[in-house]
N, C-alpha and C positions, 0 to 999 in steps of 0.2 A: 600303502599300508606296510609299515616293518613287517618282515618276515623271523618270528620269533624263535629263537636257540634253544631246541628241545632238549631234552634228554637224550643219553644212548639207546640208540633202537632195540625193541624188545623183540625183534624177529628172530628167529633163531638161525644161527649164523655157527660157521667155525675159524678157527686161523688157517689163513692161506699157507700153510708150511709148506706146500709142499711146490706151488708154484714163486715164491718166494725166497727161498733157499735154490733152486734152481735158475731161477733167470737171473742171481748177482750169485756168478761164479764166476766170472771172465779172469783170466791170470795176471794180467799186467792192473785191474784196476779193484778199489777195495771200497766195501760200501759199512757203514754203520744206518743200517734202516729199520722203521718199520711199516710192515704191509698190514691193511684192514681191509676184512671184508664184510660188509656193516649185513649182509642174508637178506638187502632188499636193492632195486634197481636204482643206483646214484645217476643223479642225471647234474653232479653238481662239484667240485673239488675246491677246495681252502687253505693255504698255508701263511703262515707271518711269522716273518723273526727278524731279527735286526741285521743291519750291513755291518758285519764284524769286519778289522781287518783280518787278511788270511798273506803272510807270508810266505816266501818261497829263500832255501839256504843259495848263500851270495855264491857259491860255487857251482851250480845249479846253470845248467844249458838251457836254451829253446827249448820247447818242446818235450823236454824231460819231466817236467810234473806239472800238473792240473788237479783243482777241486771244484766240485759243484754242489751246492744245498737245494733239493728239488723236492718239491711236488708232483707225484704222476698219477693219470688218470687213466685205468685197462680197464676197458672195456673188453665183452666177449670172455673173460675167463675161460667159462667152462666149455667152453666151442671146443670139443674133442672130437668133431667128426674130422677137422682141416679144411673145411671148405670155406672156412674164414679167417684162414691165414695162420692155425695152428695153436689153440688153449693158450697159453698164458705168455707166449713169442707173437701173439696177436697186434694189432695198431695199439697208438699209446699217444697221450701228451704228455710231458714233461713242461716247466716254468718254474724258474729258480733264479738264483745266482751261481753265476761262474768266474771262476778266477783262474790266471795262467801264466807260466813264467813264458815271456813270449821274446826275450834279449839276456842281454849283457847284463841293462838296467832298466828294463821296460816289462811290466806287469798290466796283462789284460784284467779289468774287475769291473764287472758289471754284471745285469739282469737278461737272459735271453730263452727262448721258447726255440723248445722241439717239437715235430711231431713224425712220428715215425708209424708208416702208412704199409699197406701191403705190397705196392709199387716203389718205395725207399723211403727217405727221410727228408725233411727240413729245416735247418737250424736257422732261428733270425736272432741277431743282437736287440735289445727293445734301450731304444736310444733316446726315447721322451721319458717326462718325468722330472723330478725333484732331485740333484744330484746323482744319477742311477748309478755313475763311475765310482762315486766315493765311499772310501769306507766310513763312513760316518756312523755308525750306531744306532743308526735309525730306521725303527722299524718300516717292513714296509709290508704289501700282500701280492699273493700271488695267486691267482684264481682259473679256474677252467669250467665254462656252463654250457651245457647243450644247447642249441638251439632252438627256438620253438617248435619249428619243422624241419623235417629234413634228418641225417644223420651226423651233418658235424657241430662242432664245438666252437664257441670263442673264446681267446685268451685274454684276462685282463690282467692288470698290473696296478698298481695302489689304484683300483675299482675304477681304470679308464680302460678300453677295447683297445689292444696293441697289437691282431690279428685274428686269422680262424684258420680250421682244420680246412684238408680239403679233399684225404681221403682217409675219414674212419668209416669206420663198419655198422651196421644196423645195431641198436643192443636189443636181444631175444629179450622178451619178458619174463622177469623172474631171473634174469642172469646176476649172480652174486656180484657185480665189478668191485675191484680190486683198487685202492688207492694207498700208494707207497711216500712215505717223507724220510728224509733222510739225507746223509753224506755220501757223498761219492770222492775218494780219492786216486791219482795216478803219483807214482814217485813217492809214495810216503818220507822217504827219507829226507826228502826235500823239503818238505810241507810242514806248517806251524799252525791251524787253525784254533785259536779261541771258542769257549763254548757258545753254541747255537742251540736257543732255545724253540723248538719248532712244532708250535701249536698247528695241528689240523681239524679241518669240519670236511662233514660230505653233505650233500643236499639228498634228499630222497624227493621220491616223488612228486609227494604234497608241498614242493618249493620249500619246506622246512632245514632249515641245516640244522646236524647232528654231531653231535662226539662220538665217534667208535667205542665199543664196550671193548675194555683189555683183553676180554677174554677170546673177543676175536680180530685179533693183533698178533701178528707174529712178529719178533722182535731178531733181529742180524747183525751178525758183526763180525767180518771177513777175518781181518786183524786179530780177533784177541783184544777183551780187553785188560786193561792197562794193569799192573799188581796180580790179576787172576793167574792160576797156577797153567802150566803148558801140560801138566798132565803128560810126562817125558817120565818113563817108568826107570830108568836109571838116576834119573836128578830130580825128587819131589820136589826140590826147592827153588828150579825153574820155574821163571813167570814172565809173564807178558811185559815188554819195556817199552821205553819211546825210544827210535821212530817208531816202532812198527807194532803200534798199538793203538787204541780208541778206548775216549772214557766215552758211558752212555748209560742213559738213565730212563726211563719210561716212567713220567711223574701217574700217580694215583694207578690203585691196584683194581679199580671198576669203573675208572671211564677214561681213555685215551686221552690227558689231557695234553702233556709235554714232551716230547720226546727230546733231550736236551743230548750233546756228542760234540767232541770235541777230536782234534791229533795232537797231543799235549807236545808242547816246545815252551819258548820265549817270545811272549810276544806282546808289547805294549801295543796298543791302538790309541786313537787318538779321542778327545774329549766330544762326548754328542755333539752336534750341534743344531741347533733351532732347524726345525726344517720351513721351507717356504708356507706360509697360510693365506687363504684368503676368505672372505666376509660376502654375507649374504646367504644367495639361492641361486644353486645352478641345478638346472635340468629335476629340480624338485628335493634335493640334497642342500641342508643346512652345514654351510661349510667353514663356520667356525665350528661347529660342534662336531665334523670331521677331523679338520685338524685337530682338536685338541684329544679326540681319542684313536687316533695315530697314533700318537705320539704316546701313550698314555695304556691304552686297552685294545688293540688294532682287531683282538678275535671278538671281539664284541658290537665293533662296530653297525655289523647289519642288522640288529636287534635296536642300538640305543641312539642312532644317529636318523633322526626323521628325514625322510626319504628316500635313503640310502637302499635299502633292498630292492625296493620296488626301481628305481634305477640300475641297477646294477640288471634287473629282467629286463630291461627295455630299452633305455636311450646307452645302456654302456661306456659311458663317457659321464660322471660321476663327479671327479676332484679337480675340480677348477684350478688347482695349485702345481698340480701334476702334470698337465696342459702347458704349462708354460715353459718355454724352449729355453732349457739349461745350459747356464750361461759356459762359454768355454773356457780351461783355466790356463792360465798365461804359460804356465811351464807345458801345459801338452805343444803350445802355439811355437814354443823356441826350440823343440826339439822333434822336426817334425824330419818322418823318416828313419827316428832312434828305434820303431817297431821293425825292422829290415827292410831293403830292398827285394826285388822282385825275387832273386835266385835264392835270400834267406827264406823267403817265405812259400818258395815253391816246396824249399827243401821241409819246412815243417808241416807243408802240405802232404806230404809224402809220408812222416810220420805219423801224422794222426787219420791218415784215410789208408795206409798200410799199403800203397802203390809205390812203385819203382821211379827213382826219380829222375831217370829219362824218358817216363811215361807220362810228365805232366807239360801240360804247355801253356803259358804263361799270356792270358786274351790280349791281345793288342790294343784294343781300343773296350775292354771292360763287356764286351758284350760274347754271348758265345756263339763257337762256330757256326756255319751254315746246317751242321748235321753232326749229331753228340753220337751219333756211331760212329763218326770216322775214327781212328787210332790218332791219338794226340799227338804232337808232334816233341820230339824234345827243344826245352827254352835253354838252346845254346846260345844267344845273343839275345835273352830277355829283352823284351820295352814295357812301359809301364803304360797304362792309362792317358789321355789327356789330364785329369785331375789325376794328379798326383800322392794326393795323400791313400788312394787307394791301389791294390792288387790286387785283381780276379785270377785265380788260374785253374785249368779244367783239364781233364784226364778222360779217357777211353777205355781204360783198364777196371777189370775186375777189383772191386773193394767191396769191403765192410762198414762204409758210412761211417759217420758220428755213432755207433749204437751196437748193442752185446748181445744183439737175436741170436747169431751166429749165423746169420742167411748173407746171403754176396749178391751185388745187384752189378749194373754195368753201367762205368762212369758216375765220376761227380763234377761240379763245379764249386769256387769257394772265392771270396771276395774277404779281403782282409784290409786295416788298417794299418798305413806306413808309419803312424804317428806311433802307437801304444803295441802294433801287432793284433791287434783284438779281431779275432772273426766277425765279422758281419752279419755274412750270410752265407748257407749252403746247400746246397739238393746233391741228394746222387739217387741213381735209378732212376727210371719213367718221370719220379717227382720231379726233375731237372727239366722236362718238358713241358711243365707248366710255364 
């Protein structure tokens, strides 16, 4: 049975300002978001917008700028005693798109899930799917559901299972959870993003999904936005410019429908194109009538697509079109290793996890040490992998993960692609022991 698209919740609720203004504050990165907290226990997160392209300025190094468009799902909010990992720096999923300037002439873009646990983090690239790399225009979803039992979560992706949590936290009954959509940028000056239109739902309880009411929305913008005045009491006529600014818009003034934001530049993309379809019935989902509101209506789907909800609760593997293993394009296959070698890639290992870069040691055979406490070794004579199109490399040293709790865990490891440069996979802290 469809699970039908209510109204916004009539619980009474307020906006999360004040944990939401506080956990996007990190110096080096800028978010344009917003945080709902719908005053009842979400056991459910939704987001859909299309694969814009996102460029990066041709002067632009490794490692000097990143964007990501996400959906997150906190749990525990108001957990202010800290015996569960501290109010609103609590566990968390994140599922979105990420893009990266990862070369000379190689840009990572694609779809990948976080989860950031009480013991560290996990980043995985989600490499199934219908095109995930390209920028096509096409819409897609991103989704996070609790599980029936238990405390974690599974992450889906256009409404196939691409993973699960594996250490959140209990959610207390009656806990307000918090769920954020939005832009995150690194290097603004670098960065050119097109508008993203980013519809969100939360599921409550009764398996119902919901719109946030605006009025319990807080709404962010690190940047400044774009024409707004700087409020610079010698210069009234000072205003926010590009690069270093964000347009942003929160569509309807009583129910969260759109939250649309852009990093205004130059930037053509390229023409939609058709996405993969396929016919019949899978797992109880009419999947022409998927595809065509994909493509079409994606936040409506679980309402108007017969079988679609009730799959998406139970066999999690939903879009037969999605399922099938995208094809690879000729230009990744002729330029293989344009994403760096092993000592390019340690070095922007070393950038993005904020360790010293003869703290990192570059795995010889992809697999890690015998014992992730020992001190890593420095990769003064790197070797790569047997398969070559990859580089794992792992570190001993104190860092701060993929993530802006501002807590330090000990060690990570990270696995990258020699073709594109794209992160794969990464854990630091305890999570690396899984």
């Amino acid at each position: 049975m469809a699970l039908p698209l209510t109204a916004a919740s009539p619980a009474a609720a307020s906006p999360p300002d004040h944990s939401c203004n506080t956990v996007y504050q990190a110096r080096i990165f800028f978010w344009a978001m917003t945080c709902a907290r719908p005053g009842q226990p979400v056991i459910g997160a939704f987001g859909t917008w299309r694969n814009v392209p996102i460029t990066f300025e041709g002067g632009s190094q490794a490692g000097e700028a990143e964007v990501s468009n996400y959906v997150r799902m906190v749990p525990n909010t108001d957990d202010t005693s800290g015996a569960n990992g501290g109010d609103m720096f609590g566990p968390s999923i994140d599922v979105g798109l990420h893009a990266e300037k990862t070369g000379a002439t190689t840009i990572a873009y694609g779809p990948r899930w976080t989860e950031l646990g009480k013991r560290g983090g996990v980043t995985k690239a989600i490499t199934a799917g219908t095109n995930p790399t390209v920028a096509d225009n096409v819409n897609h979803t991103y989704m996070t559901i609790r599980q029936a039992s238990g405390n974690q979560w599974d992450v889906l992706y256009d409404f196939n299972i691409v993973g699960s949590t594996t250490d959140q936290l209990k959610i207390p009954r009656g806990n307000p959870n918090r769920i954020d959509i939005g832009l995150e940028v690194r290097g603004p000056q670098h960065v050119t993003v097109p508008p993203i239109a980013n519809r969100m739902q939360f599921m409550a309880e009764n398996k119902a999904w919901a719109r946030a009411a605006t009025a319990d929305v807080t709404q962010l913008t690190t940047l400044g936005i774009c024409g707004k005045s700087m409020n610079i009491p010698n210069d009234p006529t000072a205003v926010y410019k590009a690069p270093y600014c964000f347009e942003a818009k929160l569509t309807d003034a009583t129910t969260a429908t759109q939250w649309t934001v852009s990093k205004p530049g130059p930037a053509a993309g390229p023409a939609p194109s058709t996405p993969m379809s396929a016919t019949g019935t899978f797992n109880g989902v009419d999947q022409k009538a998927l595809s065509k509101c994909l493509a079409t209506d994606p936040e409506g789907c679980m309402s108007t697509v017969p079988g679609l909800a009730a799959c998406v609760q139970t066999a999690k593997a939903c879009n037969a079109a999605a399922l099938q293993k995208p094809e690879r394009p000729a230009a990744r296959r002729e330029s293989a290793r344009a994403g760096g070698g092993p000592t390019d890639i340690a070095e922007r290992a070393a950038k993005s996890f904020g360790v010293a870069r003869e703290a990192i040691r570059v795995v010889p055979d992809g697999r890690p040490s015998s014992s992730s406490k020992q001190q890593a070794a420095p990769a003064t004579q790197p070797t790569t992998t047997a398969d070559t199109s990859v580089v794992t490399v792992e570190s001993a040293a104190p860092t701060q993960g993929l993530e802006h709790r501002g807590l330090t865990f000990h060690g990570f490891r990270a696995t990258y692609s020699t073709e594109t440069g794209q992160l794969l996979d990464a854990c630091w802290g305890q999570m690396c022991d899984a």
